[in-house]
N, CA, C and O atoms as CSV, one atom per row, in Angstrom:
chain,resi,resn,atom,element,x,y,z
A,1,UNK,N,N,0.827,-1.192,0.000
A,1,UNK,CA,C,0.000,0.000,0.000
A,1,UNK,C,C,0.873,1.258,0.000
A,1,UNK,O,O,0.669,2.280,-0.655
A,2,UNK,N,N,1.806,1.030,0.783
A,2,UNK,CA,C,2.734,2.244,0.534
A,2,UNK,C,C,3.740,2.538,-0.852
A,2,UNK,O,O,4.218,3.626,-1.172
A,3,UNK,N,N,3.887,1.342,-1.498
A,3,UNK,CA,C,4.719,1.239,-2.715
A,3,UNK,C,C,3.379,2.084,-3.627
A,3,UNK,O,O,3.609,3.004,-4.412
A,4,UNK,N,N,1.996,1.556,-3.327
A,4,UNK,CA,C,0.854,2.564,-4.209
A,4,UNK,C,C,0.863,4.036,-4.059
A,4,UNK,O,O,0.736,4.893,-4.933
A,5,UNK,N,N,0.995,4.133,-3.096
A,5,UNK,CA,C,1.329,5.844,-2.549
A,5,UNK,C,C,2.379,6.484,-3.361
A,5,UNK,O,O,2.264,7.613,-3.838
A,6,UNK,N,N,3.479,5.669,-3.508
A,6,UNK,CA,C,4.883,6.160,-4.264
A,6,UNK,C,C,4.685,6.288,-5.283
A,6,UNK,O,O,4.908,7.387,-5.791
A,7,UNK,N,N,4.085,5.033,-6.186
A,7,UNK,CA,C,3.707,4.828,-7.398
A,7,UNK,C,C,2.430,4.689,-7.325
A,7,UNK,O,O,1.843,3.695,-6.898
A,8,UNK,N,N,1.717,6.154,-7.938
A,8,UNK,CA,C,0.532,5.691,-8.411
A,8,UNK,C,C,-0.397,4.790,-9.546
A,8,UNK,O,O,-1.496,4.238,-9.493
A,9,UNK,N,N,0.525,4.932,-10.468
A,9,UNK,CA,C,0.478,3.875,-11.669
A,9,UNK,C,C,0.832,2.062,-11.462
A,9,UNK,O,O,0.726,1.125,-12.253
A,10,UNK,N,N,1.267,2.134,-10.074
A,10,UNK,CA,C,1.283,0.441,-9.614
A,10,UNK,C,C,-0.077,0.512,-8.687
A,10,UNK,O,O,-0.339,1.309,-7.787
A,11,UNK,N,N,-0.925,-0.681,-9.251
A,11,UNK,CA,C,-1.852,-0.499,-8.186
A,11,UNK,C,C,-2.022,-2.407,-8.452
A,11,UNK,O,O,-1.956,-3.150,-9.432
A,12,UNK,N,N,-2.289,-2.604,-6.818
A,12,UNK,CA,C,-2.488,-4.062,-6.486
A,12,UNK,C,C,-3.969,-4.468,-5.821
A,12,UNK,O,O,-4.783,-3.547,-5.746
A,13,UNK,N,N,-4.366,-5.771,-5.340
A,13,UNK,CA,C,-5.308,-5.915,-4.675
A,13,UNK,C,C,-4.806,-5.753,-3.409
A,13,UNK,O,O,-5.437,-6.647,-2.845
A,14,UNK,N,N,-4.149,-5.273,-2.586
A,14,UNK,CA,C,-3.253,-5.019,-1.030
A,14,UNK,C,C,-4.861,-4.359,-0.856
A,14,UNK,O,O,-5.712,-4.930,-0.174
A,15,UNK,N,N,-5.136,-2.964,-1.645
A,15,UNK,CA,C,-6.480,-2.699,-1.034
A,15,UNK,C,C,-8.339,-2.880,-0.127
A,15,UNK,O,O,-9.216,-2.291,0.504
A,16,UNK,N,N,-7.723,-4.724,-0.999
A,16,UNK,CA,C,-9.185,-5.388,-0.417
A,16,UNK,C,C,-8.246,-6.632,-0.016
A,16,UNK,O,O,-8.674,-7.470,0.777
A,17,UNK,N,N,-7.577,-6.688,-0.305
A,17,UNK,CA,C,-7.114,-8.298,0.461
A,17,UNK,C,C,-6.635,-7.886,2.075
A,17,UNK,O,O,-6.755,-8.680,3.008
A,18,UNK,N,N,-6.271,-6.984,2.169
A,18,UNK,CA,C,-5.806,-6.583,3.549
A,18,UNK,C,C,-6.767,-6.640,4.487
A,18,UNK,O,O,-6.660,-7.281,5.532
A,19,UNK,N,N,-7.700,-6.000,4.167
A,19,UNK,CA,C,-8.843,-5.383,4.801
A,19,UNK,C,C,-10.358,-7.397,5.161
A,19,UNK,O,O,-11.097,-7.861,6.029
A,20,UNK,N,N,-9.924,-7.669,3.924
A,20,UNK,CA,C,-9.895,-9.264,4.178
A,20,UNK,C,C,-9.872,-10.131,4.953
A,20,UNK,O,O,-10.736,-10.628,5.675
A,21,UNK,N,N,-8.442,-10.393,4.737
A,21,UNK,CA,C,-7.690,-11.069,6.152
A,21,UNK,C,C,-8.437,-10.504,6.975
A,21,UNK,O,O,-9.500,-11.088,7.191
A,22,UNK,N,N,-8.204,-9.323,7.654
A,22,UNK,CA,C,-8.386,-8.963,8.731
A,22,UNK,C,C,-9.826,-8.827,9.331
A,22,UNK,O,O,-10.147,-8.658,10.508
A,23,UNK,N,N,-10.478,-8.925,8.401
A,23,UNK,CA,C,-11.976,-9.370,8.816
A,23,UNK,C,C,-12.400,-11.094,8.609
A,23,UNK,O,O,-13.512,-11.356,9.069
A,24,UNK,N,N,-11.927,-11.842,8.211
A,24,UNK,CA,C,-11.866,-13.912,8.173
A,24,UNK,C,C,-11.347,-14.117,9.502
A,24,UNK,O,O,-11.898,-14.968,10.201
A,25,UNK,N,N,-10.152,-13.319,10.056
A,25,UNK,CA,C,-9.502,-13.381,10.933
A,25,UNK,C,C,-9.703,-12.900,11.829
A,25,UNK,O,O,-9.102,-13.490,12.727
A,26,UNK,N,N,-10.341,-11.948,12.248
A,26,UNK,CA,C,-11.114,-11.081,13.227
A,26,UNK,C,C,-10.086,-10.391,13.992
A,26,UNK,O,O,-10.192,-10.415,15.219
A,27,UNK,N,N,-9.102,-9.777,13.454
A,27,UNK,CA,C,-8.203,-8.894,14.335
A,27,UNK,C,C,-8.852,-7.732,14.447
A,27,UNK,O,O,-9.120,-6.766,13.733
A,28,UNK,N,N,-9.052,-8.137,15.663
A,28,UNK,CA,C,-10.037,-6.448,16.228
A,28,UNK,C,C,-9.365,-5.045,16.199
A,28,UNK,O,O,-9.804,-3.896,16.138
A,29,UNK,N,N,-8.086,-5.615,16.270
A,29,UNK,CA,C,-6.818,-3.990,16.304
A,29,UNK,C,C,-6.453,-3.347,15.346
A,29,UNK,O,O,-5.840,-2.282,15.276
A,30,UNK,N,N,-7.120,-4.493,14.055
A,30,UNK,CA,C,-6.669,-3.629,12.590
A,30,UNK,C,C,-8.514,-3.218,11.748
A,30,UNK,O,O,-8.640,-2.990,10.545
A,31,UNK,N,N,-9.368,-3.223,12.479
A,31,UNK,CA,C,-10.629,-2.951,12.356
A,31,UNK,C,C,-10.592,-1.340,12.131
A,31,UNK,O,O,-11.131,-1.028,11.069
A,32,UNK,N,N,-10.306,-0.726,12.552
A,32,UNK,CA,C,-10.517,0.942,11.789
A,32,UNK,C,C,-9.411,1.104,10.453
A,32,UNK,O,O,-9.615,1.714,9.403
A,33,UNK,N,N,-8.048,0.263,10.914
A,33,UNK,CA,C,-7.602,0.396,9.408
A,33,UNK,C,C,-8.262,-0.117,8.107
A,33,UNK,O,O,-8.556,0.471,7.066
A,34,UNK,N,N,-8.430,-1.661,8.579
A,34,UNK,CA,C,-9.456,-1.800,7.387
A,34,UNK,C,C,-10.624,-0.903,6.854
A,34,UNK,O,O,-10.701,-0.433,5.718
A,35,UNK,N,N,-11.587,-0.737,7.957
A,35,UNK,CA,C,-12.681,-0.232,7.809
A,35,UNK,C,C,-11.806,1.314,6.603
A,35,UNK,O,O,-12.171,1.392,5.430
A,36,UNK,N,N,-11.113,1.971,6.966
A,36,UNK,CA,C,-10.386,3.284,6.480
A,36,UNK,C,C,-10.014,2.734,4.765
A,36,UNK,O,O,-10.320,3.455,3.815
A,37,UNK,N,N,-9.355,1.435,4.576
A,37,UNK,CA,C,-8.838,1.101,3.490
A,37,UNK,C,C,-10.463,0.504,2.454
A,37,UNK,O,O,-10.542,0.351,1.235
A,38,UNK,N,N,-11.216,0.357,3.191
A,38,UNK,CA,C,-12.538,-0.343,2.211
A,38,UNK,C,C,-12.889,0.946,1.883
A,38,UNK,O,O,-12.889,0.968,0.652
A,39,UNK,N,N,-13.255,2.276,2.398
A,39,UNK,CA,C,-14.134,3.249,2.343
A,39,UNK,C,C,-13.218,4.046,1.432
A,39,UNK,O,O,-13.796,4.747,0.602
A,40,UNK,N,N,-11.757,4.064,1.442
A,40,UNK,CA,C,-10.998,4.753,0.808
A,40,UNK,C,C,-11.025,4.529,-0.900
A,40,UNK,O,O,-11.002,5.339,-1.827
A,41,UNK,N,N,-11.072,3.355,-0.864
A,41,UNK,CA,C,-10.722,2.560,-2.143
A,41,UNK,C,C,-11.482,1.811,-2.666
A,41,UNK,O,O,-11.262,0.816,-3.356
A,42,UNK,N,N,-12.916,2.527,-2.173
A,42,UNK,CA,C,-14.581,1.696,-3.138
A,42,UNK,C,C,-14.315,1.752,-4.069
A,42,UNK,O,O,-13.859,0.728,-4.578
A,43,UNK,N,N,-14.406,2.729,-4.716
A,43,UNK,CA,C,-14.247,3.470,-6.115
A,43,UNK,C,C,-13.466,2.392,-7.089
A,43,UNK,O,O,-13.807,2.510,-8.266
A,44,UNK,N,N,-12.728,1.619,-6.898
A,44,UNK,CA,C,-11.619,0.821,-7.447
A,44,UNK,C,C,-12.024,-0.659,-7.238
A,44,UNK,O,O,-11.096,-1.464,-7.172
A,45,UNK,N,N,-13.165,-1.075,-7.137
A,45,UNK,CA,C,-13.983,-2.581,-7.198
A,45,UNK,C,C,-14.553,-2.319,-8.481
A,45,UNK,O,O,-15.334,-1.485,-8.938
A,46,UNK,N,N,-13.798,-3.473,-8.993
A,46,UNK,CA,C,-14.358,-3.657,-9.991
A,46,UNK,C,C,-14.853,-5.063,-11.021
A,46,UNK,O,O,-15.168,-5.124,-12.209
A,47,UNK,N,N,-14.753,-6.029,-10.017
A,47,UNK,CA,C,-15.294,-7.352,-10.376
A,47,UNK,C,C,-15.983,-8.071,-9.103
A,47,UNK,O,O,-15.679,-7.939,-7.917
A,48,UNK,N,N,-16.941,-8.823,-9.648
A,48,UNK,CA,C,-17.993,-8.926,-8.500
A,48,UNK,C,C,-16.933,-9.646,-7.389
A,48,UNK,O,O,-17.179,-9.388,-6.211
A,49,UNK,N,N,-15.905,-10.426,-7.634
A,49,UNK,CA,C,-15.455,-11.210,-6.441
A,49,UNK,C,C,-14.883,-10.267,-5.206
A,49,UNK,O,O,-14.713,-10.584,-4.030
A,50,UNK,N,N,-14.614,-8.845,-5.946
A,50,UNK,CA,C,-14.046,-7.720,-5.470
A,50,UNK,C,C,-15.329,-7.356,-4.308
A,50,UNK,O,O,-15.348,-7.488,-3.084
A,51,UNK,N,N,-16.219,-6.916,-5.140
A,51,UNK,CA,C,-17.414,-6.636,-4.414
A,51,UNK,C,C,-17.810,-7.289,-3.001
A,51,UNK,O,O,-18.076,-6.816,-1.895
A,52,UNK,N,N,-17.718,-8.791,-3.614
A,52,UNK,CA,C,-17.883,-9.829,-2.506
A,52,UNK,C,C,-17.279,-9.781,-1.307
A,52,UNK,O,O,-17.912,-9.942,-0.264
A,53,UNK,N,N,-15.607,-9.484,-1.359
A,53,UNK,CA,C,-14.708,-9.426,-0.253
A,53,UNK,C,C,-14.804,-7.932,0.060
A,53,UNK,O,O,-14.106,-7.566,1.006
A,54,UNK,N,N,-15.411,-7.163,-0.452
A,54,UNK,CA,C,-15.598,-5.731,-0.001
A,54,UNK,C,C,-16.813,-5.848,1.009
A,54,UNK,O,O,-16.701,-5.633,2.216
A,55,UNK,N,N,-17.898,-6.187,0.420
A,55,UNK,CA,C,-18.725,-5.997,1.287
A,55,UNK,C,C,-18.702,-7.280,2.694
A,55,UNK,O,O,-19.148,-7.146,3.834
A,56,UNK,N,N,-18.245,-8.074,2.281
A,56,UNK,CA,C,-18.233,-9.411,3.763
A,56,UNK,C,C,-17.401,-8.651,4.140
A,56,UNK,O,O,-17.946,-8.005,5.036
A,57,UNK,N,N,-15.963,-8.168,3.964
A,57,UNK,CA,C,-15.304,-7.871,5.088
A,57,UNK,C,C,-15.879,-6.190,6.109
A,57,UNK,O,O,-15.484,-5.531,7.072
A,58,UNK,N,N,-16.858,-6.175,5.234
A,58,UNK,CA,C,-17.648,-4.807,6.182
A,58,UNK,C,C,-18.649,-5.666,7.068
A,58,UNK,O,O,-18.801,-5.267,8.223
A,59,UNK,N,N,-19.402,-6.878,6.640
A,59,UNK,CA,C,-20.174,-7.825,7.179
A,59,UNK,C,C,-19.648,-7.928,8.112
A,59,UNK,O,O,-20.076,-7.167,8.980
A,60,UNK,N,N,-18.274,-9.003,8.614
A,60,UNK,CA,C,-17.781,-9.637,9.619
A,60,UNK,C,C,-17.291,-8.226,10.244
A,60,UNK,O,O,-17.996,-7.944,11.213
A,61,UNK,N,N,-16.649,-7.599,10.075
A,61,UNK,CA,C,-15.961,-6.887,10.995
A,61,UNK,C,C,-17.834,-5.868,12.036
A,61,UNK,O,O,-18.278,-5.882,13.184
A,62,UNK,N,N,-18.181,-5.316,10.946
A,62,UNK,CA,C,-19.475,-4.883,11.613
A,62,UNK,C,C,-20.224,-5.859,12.728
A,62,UNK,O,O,-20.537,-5.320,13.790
A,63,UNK,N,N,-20.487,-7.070,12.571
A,63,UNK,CA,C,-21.179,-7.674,12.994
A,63,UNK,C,C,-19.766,-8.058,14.685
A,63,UNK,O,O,-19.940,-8.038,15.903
A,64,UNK,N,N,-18.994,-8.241,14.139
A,64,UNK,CA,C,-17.680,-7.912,15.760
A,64,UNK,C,C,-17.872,-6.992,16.297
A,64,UNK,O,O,-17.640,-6.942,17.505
A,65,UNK,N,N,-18.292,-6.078,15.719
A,65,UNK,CA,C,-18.652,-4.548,16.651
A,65,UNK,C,C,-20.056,-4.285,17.265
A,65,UNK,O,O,-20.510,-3.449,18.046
A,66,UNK,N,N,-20.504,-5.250,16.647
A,66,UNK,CA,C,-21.882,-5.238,17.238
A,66,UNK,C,C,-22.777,-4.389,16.648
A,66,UNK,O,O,-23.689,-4.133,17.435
A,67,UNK,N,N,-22.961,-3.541,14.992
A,67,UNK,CA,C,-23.413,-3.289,14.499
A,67,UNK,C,C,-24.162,-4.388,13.606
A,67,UNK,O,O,-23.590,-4.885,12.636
A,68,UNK,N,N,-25.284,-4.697,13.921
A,68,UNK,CA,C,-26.156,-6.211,13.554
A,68,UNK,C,C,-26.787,-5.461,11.900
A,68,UNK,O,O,-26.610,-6.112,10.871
A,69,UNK,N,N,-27.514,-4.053,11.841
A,69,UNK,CA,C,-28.050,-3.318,11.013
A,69,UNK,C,C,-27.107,-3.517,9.819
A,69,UNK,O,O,-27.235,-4.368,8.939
A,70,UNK,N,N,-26.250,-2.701,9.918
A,70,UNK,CA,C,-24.971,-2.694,8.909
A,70,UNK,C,C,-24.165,-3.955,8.704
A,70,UNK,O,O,-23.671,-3.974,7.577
A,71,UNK,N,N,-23.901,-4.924,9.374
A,71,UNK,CA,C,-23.790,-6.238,9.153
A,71,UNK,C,C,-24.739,-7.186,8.314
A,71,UNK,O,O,-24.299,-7.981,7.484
A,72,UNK,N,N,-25.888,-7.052,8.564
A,72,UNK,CA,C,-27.061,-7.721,7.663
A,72,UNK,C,C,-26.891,-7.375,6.391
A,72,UNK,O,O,-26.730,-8.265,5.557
A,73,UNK,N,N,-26.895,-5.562,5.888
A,73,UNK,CA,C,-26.962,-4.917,4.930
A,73,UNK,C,C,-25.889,-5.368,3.834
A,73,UNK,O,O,-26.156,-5.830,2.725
A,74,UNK,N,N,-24.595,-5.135,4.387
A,74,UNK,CA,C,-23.177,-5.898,3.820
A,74,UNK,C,C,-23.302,-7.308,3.758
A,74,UNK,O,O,-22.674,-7.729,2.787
A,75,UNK,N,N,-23.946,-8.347,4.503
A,75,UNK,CA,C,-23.717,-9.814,4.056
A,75,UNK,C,C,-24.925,-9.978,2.792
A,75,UNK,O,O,-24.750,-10.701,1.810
A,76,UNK,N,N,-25.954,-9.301,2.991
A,76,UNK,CA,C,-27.007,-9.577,2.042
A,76,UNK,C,C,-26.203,-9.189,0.466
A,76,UNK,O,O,-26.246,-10.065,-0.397
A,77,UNK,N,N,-25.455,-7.801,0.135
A,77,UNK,CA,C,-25.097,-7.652,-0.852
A,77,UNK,C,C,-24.046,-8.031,-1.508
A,77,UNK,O,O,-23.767,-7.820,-2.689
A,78,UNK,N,N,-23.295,-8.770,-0.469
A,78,UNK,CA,C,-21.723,-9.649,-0.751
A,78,UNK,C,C,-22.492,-10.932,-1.013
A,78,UNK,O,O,-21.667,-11.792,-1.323
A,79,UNK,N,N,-23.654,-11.394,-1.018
A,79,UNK,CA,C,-24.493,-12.527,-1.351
A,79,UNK,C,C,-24.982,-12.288,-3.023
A,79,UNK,O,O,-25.054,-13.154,-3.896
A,80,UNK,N,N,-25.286,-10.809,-3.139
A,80,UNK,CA,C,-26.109,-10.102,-4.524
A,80,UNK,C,C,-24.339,-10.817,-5.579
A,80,UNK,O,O,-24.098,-11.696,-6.407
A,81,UNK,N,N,-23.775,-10.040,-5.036
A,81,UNK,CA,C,-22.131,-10.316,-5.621
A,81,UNK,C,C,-21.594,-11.722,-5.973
A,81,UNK,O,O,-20.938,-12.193,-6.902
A,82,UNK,N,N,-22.003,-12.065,-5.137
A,82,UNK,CA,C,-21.823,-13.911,-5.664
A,82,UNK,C,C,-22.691,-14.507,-5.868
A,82,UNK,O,O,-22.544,-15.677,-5.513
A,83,UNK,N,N,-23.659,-14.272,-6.321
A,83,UNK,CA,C,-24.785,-14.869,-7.596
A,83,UNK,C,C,-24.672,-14.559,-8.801
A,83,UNK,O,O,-25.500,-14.842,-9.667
A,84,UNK,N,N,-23.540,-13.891,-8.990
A,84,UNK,CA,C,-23.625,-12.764,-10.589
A,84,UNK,C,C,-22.845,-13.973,-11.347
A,84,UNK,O,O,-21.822,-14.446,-10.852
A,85,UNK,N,N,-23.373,-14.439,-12.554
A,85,UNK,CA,C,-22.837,-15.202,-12.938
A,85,UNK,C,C,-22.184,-14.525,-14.892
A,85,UNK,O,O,-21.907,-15.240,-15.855
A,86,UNK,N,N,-22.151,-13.181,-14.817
A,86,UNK,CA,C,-21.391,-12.324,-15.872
A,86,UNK,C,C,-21.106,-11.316,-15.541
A,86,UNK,O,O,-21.973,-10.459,-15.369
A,87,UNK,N,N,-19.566,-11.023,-15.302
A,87,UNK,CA,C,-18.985,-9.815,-14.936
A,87,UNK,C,C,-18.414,-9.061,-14.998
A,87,UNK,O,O,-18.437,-8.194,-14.124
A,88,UNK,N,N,-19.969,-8.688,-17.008
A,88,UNK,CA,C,-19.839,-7.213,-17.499
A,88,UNK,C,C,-18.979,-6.869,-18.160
A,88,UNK,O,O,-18.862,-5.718,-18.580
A,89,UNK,N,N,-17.958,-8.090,-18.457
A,89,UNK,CA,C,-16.787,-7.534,-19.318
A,89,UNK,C,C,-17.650,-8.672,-20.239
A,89,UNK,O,O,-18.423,-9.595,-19.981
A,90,UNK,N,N,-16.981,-7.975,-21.652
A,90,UNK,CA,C,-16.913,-8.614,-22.800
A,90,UNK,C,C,-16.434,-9.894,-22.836
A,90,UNK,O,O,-17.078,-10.927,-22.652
A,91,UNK,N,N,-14.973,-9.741,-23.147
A,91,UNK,CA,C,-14.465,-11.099,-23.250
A,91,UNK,C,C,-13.279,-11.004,-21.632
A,91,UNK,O,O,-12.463,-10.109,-21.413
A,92,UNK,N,N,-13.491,-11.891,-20.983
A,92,UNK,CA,C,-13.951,-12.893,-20.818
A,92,UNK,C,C,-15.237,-12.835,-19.796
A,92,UNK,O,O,-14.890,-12.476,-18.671
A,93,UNK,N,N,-16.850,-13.146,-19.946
A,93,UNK,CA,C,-17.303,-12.536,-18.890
A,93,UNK,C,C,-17.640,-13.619,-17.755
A,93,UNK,O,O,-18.691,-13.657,-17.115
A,94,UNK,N,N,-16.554,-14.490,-17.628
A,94,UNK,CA,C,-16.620,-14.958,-16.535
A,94,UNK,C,C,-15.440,-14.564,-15.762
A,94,UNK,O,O,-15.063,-15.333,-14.878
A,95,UNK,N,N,-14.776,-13.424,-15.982
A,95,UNK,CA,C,-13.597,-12.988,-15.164
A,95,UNK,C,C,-13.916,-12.420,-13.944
A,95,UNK,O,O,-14.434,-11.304,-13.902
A,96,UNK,N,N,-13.610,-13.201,-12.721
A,96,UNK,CA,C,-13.721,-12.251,-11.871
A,96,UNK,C,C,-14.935,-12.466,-11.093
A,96,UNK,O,O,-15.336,-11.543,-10.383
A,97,UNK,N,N,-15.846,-14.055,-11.158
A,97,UNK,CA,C,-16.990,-13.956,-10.649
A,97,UNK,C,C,-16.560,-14.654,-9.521
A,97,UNK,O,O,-15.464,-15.212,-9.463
A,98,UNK,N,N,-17.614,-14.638,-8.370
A,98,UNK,CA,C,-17.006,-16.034,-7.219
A,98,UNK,C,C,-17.076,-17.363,-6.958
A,98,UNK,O,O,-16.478,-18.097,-6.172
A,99,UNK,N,N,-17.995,-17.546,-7.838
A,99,UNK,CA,C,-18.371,-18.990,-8.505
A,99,UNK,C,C,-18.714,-19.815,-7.049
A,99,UNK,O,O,-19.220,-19.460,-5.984
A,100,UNK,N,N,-18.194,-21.044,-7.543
A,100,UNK,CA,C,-18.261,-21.839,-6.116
A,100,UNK,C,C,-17.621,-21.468,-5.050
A,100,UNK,O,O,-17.793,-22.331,-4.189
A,101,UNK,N,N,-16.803,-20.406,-4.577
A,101,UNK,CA,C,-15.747,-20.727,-3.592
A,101,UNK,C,C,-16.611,-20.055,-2.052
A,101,UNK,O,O,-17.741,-19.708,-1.708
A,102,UNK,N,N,-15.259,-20.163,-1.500
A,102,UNK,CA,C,-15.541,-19.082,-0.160
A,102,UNK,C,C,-17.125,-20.163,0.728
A,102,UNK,O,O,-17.759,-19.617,1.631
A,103,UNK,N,N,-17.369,-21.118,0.422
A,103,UNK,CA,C,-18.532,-21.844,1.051
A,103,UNK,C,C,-18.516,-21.441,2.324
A,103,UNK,O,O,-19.598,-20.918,2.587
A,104,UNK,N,N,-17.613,-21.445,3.451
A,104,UNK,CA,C,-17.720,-21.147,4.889
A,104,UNK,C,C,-18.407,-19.659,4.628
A,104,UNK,O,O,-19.554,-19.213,4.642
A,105,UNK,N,N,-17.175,-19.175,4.401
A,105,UNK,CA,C,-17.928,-17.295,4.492
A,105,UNK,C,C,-19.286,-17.252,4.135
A,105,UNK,O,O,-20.191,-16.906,4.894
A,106,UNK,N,N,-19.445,-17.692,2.692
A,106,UNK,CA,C,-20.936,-17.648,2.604
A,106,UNK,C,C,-22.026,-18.349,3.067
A,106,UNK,O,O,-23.147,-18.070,2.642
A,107,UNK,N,N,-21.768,-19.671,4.297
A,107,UNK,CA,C,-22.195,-20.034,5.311
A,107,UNK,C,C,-22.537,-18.565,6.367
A,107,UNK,O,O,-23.570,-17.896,6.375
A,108,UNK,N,N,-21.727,-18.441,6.908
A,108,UNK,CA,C,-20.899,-17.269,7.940
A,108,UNK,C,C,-22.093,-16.115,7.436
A,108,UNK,O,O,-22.948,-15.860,8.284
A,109,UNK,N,N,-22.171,-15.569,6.413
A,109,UNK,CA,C,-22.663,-14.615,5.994
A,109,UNK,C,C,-24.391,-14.791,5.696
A,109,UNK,O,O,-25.062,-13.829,5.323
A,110,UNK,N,N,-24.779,-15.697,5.845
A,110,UNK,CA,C,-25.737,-16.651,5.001
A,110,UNK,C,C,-26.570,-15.894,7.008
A,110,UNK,O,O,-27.250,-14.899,7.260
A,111,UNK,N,N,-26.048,-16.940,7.852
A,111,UNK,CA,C,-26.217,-16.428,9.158
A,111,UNK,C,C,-26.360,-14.787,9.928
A,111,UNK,O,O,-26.953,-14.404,10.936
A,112,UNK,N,N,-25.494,-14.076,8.888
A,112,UNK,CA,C,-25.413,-12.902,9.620
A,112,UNK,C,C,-26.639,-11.417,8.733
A,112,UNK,O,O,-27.006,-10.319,9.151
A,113,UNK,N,N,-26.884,-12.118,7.511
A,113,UNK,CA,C,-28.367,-11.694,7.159
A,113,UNK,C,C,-29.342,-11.906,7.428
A,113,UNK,O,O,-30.148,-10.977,7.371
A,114,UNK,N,N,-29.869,-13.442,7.932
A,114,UNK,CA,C,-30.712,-13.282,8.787
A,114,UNK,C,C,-30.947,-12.943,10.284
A,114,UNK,O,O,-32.089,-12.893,10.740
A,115,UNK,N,N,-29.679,-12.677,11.152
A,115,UNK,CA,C,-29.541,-12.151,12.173
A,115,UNK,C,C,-31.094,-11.309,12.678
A,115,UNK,O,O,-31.144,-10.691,13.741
């Protein structure tokens, strides 16, 4: 993230994978950084799997804080995100969808919408 700062023309997924981890993992001490790095760097999702780990990791970490409202809201649409089965690009438009994976989380998440 800091090599992005230097170079703006290098840009990686560090932006949502960080913020990730740290919500699968529940480190409560890096919860405002994440939360700071998702809100910073919406703008820059741009394939639904993106979407997916954007909005669960607002899911899990919200729902640690005990925001149940905003937890529901984020697992329901990280759910919208992994049903998309074309994603909007031309060729190839299966780039980038979430297909089968992530089954726990979307267990995990499955739970925290109907909360």
């Amino acid at each position: 993230l800091l090599r992005e700062d230097e170079f703006p023309n290098l840009l990686t997924n560090a932006y949502i994978d960080l913020p990730f981890l740290v919500a699968i993992h529940g480190i409560k001490k890096l919860y405002p950084r994440a939360l700071d790095l998702l809100g910073k760097h919406e703008d820059r999702l741009m394939f639904p799997v993106h979407y997916f780990w954007w909005h669960a990791s607002k899911a899990l970490i919200y729902s640690d804080l005990g925001d149940i409202a905003r937890s529901r809201d984020h697992a329901e649409k990280a759910f919208e995100a992994a049903k998309k089965d074309n994603s909007g690009f031309r060729y190839p438009p299966t780039v980038g969808l979430v297909g089968d994976t992530h089954i726990e989380l979307r267990e995990q998440l499955h739970a925290l919408s109907n909360a």
